[in-house]
N, C-alpha and C positions, 0 to 999 in steps of 0.2 A: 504494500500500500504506500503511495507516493508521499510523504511527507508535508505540513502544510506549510510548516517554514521555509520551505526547501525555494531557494532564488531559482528562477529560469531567468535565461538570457536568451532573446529573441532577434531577428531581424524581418521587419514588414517594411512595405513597400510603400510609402508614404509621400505623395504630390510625385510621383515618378524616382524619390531618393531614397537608398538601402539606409535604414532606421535603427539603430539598436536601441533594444528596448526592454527595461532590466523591469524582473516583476518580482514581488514579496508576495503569495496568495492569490487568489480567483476572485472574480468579481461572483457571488451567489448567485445561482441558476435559479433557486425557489425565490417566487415574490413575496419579502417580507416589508413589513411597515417601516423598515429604514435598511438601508443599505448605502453602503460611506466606499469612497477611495481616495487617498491619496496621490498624489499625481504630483510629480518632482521634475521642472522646470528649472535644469544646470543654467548658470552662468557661461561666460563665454571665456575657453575653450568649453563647448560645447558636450564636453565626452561625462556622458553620463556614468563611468565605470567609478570617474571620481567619489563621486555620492552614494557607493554602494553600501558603505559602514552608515553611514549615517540612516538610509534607508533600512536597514536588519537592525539596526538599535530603534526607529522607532515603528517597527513592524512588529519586534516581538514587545515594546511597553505598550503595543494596544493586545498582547496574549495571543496575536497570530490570529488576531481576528477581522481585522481589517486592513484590506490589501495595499501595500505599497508600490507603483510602480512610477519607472522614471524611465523619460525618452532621451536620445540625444537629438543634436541640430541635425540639420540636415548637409553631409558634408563634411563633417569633423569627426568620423568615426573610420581610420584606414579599412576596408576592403579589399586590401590588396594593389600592389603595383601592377598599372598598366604601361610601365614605359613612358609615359607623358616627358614629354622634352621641356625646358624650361621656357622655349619660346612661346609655349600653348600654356603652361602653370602663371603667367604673371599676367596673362589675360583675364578681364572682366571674367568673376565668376558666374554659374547662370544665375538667372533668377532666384532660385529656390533658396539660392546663401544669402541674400539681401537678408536686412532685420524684415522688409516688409512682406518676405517670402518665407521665412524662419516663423514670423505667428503666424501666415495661411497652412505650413507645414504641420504645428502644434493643432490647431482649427480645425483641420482635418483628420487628425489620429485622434482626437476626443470626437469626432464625428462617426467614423468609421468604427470606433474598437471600445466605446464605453457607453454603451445602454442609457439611453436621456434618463431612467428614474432613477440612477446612480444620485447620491449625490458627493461631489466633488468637492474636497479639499485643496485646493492649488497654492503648491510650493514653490514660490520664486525665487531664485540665488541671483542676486546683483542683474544683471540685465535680463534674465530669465524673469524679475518682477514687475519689468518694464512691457515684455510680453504677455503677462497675466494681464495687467492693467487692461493693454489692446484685446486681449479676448473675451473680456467682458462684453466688448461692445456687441458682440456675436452670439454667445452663449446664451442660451434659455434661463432666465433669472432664477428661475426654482431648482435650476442645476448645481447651481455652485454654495456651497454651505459655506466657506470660509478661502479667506486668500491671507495666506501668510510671504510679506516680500519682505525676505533675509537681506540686508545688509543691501537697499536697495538702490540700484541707478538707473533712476527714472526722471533724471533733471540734469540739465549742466553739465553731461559729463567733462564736454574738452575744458570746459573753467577749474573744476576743480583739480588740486594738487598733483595727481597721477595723469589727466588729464591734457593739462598744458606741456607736459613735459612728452606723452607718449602720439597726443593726434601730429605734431612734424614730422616725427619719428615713422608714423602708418602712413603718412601722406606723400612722402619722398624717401624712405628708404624700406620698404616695406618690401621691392623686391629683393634688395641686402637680406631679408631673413630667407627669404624661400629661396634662394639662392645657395644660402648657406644650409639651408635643412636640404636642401636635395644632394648637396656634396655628402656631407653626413649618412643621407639614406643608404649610401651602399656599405657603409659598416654594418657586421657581423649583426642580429639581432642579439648575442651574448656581448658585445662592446657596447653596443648602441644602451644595454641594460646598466650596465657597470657606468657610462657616462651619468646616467639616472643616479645611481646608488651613492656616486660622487657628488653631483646637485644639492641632494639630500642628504647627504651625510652631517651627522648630528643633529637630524630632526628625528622624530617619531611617527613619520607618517604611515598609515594603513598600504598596506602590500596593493589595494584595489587602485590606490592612488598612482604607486610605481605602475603597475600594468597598465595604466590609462593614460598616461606621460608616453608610453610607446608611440600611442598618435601622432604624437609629437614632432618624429620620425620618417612621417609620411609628407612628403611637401605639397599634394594635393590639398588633404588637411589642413597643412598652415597658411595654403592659399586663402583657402576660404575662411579658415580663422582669421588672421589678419585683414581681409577684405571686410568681415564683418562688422569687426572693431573700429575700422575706419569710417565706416556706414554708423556705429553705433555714436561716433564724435558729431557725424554729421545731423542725424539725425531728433539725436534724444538732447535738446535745448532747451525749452519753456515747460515748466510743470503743466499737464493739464488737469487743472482744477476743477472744472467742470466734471469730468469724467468721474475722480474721485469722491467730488461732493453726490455725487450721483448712485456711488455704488460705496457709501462711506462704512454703513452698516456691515459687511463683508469684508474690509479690510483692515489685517494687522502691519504694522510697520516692525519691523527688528533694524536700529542703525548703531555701526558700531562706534564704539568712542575716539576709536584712534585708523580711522578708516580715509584713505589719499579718493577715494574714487567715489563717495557719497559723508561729506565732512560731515560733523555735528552740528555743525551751525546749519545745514540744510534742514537735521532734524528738528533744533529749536524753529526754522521757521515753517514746519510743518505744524509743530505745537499750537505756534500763532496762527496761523492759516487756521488752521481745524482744531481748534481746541477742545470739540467733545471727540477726536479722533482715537483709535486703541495704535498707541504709540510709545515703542520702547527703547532706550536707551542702553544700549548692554555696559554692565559696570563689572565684566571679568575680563575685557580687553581680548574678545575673540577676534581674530584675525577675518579679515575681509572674505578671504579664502579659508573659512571655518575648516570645509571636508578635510584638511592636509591634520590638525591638530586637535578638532573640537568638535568632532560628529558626533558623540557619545553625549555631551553637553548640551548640543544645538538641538535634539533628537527630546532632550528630556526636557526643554523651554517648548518646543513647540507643543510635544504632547500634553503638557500642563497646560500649557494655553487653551488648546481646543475641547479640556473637558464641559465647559459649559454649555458649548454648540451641541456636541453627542449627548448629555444630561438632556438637552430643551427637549431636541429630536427626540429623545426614544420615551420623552413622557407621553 
């Protein structure tokens, strides 16, 4: 008998792009009066393998009873080398890798693969809560129980501190990295790990995290990563206020204290903006990039959070 904890790791076929897509349990076959999922919405590098501890830590504090799954981008999960020459990798990537092809992507695999009387928890990681935001606009209102946006960048990105220093950086030398990940790619995949172990070396990070860094590796990958983030300078500017005043009742804020890519002072002036808003200020200094050191932490804030929505629901 198949175990319920037991992770699968899938790949579907999502707006035309191979999808990996991590699951914690099955969405319930019999129609009961509430039925909950999780849905975990990576930041950008895109690879959802990062988030896998975090996802198993808060799959079993719900006792393995309600499902955890998490997709990645479309485009930032290697499938394999096809030879691609670098004169065809530093080309406009398609559609599908745009930020505004990455939430039709999301829009779609919640369309196709999660049952409308689900109802949905959405977990957003740094521009992953920037993409929850937009699919509100689409989603059936009685879908979505709660939006949790971790450590979130949904304003200002190229102003803020990691911002002004990295949008030149994507805008003119962005073929300099994929350039240099493609020389790299023809190391060994046992070198290319050892570089990793080196990076990392004297951190504590999760074994899911190193195999997920392998991407990394792949220059298609960093095409479209990089292209992304550039897209995401460009695009993600002026808060839309509206939208959140709109769907205020649904959304939780997590902003870190000491974060270059979503400052606090964006938080306090969320505070002002929305003052009956549910908005938190982490005061244990997790890192922007929680999965690498704090998934076990982030895992047990979230689930405390959400016990008042699953209490309403199942009275």
């Amino acid at each position: 008998m198949e175990q319920e904890n037991e992770m699968k790791s899938e790949f579907h076929t999502v707006t035309g792009c191979v999808t990996h897509v991590l699951k914690f349990g099955e969405i319930p076959k019999l129609k009961s009066k509430s039925k909950f999922l999780f849905l975990v919405i990576p930041g950008n590098p895109g690879v959802i393998e990062y988030y896998e501890e975090f996802m198993r830590q808060l799959y079993h504090r719900g006792n393995n009873k309600i499902p955890v799954w998490g997709m990645s981008y479309a485009g930032h999960v290697s499938i394999g080398s096809d030879g691609t020459g670098f004169t065809e990798l530093v080309k406009q990537p398609p559609e599908e890798c745009t930020l505004l092809g990455q939430i039709r992507h999301k829009l779609a695999f919640i369309e196709e693969c999660i049952p409308e009387d689900i109802k949905l928890i959405l977990i957003g990681h740094s521009i992953g809560s920037y993409m929850i935001l937009r699919l509100l606009k689409y989603l059936p209102k009685h879908q979505v129980l709660r939006c949790f946006l971790l450590f979130p960048t949904i304003e200002r990105m190229a102003l803020s501190p990691r911002g002004q220093i990295i949008t030149p950086l994507l805008h003119y030398l962005r073929w300099v990295c994929v350039w240099f990940v493609k020389a790299v790619s023809y190391l060994s995949p046992q070198m290319q790990y050892r570089i990793i172990l080196r990076i990392f070396k004297g951190n504590k990070v999760p074994e899911c995290a190193l195999n997920a860094t392998m991407n990394l590796f792949d220059p298609a990958c960093v095409n479209h990563i990089t292209y992304l983030a550039r897209d995401e300078m460009d695009m993600v500017t002026d808060l839309d206020q509206d939208l959140i005043r709109n769907n205020i009742s649904k959304l939780s804020f997590y902003y870190g204290a000491e974060d270059h890519w979503c400052p606090k002072e964006y938080c306090y002036e969320m505070k002002k903006n929305f003052p009956h808003a549910d908005i938190r200020l982490c005061d244990k200094n997790y890192a922007h990039a929680f999965v690498l050191n704090s998934s076990q932490e982030m895992s047990k804030i979230v689930w405390e959070w959400i016990q008042k929505d699953l209490h309403h629901k199942a009275d």
